[in-house]
N, C-alpha and C positions, 0 to 999 in steps of 0.2 A: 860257236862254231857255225859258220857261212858252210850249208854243204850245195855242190853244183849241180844247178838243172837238169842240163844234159844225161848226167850221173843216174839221177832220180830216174830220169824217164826210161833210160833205160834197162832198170830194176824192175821196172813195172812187166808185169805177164801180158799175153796177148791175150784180146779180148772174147776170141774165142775161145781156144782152150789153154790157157792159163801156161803157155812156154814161155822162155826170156823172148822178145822181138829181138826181131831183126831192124837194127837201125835203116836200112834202107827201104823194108815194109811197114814201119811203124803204123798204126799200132798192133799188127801181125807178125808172129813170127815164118809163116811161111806163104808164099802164092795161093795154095791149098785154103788156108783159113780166110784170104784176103778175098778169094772167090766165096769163099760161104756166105761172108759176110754179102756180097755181092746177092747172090741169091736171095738171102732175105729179106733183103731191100727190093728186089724186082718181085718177089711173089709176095709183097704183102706182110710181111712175119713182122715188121717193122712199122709200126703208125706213131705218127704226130698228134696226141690229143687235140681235138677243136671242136666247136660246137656244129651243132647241125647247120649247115648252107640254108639260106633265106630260102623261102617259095619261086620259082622262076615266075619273071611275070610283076614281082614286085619291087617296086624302088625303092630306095633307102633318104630318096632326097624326100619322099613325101610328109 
């Protein structure tokens, strides 16, 4: 049994606080959570693992 994407995805909670989304906020079910999300992302609460940036001053061709 083939079951459909769309379907699936809309099963899924939002990633904040775990309501059905809203297919037009996905993956949010409301503005409310779409802006948190928001927020975390502008103050930080959210980082990208990476290693420490090079010394300024040094080149990488050398």
């Amino acid at each position: 049994m083939i079951s459909d994407p769309k379907s699936d995805e809309s099963a899924k909670p939002c990633v904040i606080c775990k309501k059905p989304q809203d297919p037009v906020l996905k993956p949010f079910c409301s503005k409310r959570c779409a802006d948190i999300d928001l927020n975390r992302w502008l103050s930080g609460n959210y980082v990208i693992p990476g290693g420490a940036p090079p010394p300024e001053g040094v080149d990488d061709e050398e």
